[in-house]
C-alpha positions in Angstrom: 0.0 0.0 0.0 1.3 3.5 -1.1 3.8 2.0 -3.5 3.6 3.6 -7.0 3.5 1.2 -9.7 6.8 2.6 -11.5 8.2 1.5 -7.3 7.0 -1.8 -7.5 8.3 -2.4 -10.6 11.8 -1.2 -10.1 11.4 -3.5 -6.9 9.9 -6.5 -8.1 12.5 -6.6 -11.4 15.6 -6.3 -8.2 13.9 -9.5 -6.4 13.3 -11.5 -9.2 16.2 -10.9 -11.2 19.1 -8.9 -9.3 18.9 -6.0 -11.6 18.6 -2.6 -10.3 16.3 -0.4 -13.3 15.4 3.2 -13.6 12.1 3.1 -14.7 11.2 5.6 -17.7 7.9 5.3 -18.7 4.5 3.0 -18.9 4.4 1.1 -22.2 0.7 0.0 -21.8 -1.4 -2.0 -19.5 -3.0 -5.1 -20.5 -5.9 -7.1 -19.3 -5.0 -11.2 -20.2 -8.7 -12.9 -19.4 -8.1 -16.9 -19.2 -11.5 -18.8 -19.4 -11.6 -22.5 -17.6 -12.8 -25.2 -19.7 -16.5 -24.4 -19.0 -15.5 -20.9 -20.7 -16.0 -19.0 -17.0 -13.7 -16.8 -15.7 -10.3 -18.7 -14.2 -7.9 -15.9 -14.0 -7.7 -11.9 -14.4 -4.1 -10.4 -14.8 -3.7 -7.1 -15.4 -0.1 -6.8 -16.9 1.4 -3.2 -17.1 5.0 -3.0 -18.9 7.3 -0.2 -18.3 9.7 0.6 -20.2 13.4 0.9 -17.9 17.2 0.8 -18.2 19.6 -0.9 -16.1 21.7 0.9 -13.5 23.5 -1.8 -11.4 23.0 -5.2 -9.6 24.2 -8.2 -10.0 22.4 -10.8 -12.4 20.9 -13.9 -10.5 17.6 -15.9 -11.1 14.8 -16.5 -8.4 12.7 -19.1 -8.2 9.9 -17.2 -10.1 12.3 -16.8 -13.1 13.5 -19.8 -15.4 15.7 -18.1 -17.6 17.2 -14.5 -17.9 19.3 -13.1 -21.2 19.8 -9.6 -22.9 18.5 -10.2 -26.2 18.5 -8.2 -29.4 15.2 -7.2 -30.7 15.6 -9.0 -33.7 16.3 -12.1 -31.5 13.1 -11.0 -29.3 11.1 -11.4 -32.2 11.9 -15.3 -32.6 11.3 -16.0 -28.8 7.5 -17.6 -27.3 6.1 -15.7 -25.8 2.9 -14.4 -24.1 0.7 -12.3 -26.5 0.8 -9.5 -24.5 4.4 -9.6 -24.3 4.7 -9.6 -28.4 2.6 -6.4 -27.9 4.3 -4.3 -26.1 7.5 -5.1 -27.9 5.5 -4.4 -31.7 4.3 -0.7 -29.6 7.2 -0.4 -28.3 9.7 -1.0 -31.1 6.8 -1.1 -34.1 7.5 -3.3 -36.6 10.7 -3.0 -38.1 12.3 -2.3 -34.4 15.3 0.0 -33.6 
């Protein structure tokens, strides 16, 4: 309570990963809906990316992350992943990237 959401992002990226961000803006917020099989609501996530840059830390994995690399955008591209994550790298980036 009374943490800003540009706070608990620099704060959460530090736990999970080790890496100390300056956060520099909201990319977008996105609602991912997942239905059960009976097609009722099973899970609401409201996802909101930031855009940030890396000021120090050391590098390390937590249990809540399986794997952690600095990736091109071209090499972005060519990953899985969510939906909403392939979204806020196209508005981001836009198509054709950097």
């Amino acid at each position: 309570m009374g943490e800003t959401l540009s706070d608990a992002c620099a704060r959460e990226m530090e736990e999970e990963t080790g890496i100390k961000i300056q956060v520099l803006e909201l990319i977008n917020a996105y609602d991912m809906i997942v239905p059960d099989e009976a097609g009722k609501m099973k899970y609401h996530y409201v996802l909101i990316d930031f855009l940030a840059r890396p000021v120090g830390g050391t590098e390390r994995s937590s249990v809540e992350v399986l794997e952690m690399k600095w990736v091109t955008y071209e090499e972005a591209k060519q990953m899985e992943m969510t939906n909403s994550a392939r979204k806020a790298l196209q508005e981001l980036f836009g198509s054709t990237g950097p």
